[in-house]
Structure formats: C-alpha cells, structure tokens
C-alpha positions as CSV (number, residue, x, y, z in Angstrom):
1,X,260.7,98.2,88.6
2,X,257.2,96.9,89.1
3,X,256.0,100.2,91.3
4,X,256.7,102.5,88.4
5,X,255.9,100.5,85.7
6,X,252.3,100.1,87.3
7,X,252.1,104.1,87.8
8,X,252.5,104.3,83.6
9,X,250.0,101.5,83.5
10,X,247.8,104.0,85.7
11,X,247.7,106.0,82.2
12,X,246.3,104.0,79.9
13,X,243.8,102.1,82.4
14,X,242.5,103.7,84.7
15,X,243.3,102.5,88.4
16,X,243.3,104.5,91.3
17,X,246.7,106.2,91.6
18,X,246.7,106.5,95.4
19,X,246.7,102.7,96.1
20,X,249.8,102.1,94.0
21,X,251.4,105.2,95.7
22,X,250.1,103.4,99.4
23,X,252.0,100.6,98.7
24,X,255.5,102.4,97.0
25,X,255.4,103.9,100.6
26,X,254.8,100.8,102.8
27,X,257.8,98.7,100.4
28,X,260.3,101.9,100.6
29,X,259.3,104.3,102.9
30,X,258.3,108.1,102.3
31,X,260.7,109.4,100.3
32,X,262.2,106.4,97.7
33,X,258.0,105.5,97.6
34,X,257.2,108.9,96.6
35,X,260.1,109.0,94.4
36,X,259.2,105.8,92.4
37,X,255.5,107.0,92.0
38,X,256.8,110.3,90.8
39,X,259.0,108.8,88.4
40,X,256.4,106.1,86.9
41,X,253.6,109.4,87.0
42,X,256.2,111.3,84.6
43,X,256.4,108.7,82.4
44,X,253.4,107.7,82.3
45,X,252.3,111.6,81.7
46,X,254.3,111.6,78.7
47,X,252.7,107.9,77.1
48,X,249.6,110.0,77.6
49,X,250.4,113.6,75.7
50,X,252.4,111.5,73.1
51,X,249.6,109.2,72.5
52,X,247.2,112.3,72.5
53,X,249.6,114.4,70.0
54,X,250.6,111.7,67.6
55,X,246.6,109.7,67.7
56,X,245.2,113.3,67.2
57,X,241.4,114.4,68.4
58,X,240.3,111.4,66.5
59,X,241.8,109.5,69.2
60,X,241.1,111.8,72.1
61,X,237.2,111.7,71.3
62,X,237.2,107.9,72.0
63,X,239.0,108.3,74.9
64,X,237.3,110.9,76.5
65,X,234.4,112.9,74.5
66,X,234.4,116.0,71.9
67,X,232.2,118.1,74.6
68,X,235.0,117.2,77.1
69,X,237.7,118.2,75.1
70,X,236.5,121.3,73.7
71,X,235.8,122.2,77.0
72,X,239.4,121.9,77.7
73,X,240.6,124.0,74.6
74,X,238.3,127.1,75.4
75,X,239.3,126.8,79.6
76,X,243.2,126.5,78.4
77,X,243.1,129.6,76.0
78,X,241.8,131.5,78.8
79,X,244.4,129.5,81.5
80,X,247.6,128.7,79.4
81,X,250.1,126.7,81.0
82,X,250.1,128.4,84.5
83,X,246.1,126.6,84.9
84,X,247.5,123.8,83.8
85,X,250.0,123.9,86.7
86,X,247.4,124.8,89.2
87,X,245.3,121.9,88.4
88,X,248.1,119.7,88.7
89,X,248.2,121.0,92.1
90,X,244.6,120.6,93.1
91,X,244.3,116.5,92.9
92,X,240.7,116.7,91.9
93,X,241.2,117.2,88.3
94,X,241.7,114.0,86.4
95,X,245.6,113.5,86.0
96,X,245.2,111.3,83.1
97,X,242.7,113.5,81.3
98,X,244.9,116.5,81.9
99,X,247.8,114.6,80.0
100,X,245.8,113.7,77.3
101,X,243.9,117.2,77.1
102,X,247.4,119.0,77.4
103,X,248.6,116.5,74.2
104,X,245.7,118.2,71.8
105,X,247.3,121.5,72.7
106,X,250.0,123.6,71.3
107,X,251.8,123.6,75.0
108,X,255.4,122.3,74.3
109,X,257.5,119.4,75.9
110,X,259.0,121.6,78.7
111,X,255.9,123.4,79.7
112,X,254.4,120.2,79.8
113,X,257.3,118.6,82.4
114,X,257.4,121.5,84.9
115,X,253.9,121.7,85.2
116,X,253.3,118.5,85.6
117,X,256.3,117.4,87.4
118,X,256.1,120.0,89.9
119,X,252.4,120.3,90.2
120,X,252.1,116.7,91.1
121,X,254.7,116.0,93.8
122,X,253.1,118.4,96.6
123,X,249.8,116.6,96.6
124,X,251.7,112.9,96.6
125,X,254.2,114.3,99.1
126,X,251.0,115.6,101.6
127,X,249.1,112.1,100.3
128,X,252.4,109.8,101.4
129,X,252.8,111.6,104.5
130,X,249.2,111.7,105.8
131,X,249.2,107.9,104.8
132,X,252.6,107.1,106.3
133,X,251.5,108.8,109.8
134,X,247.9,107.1,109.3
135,X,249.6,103.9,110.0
136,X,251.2,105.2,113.1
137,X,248.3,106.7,114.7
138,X,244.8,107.6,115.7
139,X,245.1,111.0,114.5
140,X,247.0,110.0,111.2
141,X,244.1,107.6,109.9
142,X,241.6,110.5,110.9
143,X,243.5,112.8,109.4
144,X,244.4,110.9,106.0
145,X,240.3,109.7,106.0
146,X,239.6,113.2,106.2
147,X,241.8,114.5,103.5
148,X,240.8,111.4,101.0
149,X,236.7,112.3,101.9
150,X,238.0,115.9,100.8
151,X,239.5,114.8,97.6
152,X,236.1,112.5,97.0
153,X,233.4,115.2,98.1
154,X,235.5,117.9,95.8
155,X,235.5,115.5,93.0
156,X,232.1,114.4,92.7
157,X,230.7,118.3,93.1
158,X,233.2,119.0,90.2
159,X,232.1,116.2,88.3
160,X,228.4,117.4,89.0
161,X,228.6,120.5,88.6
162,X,230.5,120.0,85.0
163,X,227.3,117.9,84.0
164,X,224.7,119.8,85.1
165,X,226.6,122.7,82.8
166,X,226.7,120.2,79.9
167,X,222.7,119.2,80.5
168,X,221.7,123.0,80.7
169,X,224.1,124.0,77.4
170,X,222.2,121.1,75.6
171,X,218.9,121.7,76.3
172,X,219.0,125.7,76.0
C-alpha cells in the first residue's frame, strides 16, 4: 500500500510525517488512516534502529552528528527505556532521530516496539482527530492550527535551547 510505504520512506528522507498521516485520514477515515500510518511508522522505526545497529556510529555520525549522539547516550543512561517512551509521546522530539539514537543503544527489540508503538499512536490518534474535525468546522481548524503552532513553537525552543547548550559547552 502506497500510504505505508510512504510513512517508511518518511525514515530515511525526511518528509513531514503529518501530511502523509492528513491524507491516510481523508482516503480512509480516522481509524483505517491512523492504522495504515501506524503500521508504515513501525516499520519504518525498525529500517531506522536496524540501519543504526548494523551501520554502527560510523553511520549514525553522518546521519546526524557525534555531539548529537552522545548527547543521546548520556540523556538515555540517565532515562532508559521509560524516557524513551515519554518522548515518543511528546511529538516534539524527532521520531526518526529517536529510532536511529535508540539503534546505537543496548535497548533490545521489544523495548524498542512497545515504546515506540505505544508512544506514537496517542499523539497520531489526537493529530487525526483534531485534523478530521478541522475539516468539519470552525472550531476544528482553530483547534488543529492551535495544536500544530504548539508542536512548532515547542520544537523550535527545543531545538534552541539544545544549541545554545552546544555553543556555551564549546566555547567554555
């Protein structure tokens, strides 16, 4: 199926997860559009932590960057697996550089699933909904504007903040 197949494309290349999710939901309504994202998300989860495990850090630093990545391995001593499953509930954090930072750690197959698979489908449930109900109403497109501008402002003050750290750890 083209939906899922685009959602493990989302993996590798980077393309906004939330349009392909729009459209699952306009083609089969809520719950089958939900569904199909959730299902190509998986998989695509898993292309990412195999490609992280069996490429290695060599591979990981091109993809993302040894500061980033070490960053990841002290915060997920400290977390575990339970972080891992909160930040897969909190759509700010990167999904796809949570799979690949989750693949460079020693957190097996299952953890891996549950936290993932369960931590993701709240946030595309609450996204699907506020989308589906945005095309009905007034209220709907305020509300799903307001939750998206949430998502954006809470990502970009993440983002920030993790780069004014990184400028302030490099020059001290």
């Amino acid at each position: 199926m083209i939906s899922i197949s685009l959602m493990i494309l989302h993996s590798v290349v980077f393309i906004p997860s939330e349009i392909i999710l729009f459209a699952n939901v306009t083609l089969y309504g809520l719950w089958l559009g939900t569904l199909y994202t959730w299902i190509g998300a998986m998989l695509g989860a898993y292309l990412s932590f195999y490609l992280s495990k069996f490429l290695g850090r060599t591979f990981a630093v091109k993809m993302i960057s040894a500061q980033r990545i070490a960053r990841f391995d002290e915060w997920f001593q400290q977390k575990g697996v339970r972080g891992l499953f909160y930040m897969r509930l909190i759509p700010v954090f990167s999904f796809n550089l949570l799979n690949y930072g989750a693949g460079l750690t020693k957190i097996s197959f299952w953890q891996f699933t549950w936290t993932t698979g369960v931590g993701i489908l709240p946030p595309s449930l609450l996204m699907a909904w506020l989308y589906q109900h945005a095309m009905n109403s007034f209220l709907g497109i305020v509300l799903l504007s307001f939750f998206v501008a949430l998502l954006m402002i809470g990502s970009y003050s993440l983002k920030k903040r993790q780069n004014d750290k990184t400028f302030y750890k490099e020059k001290s």
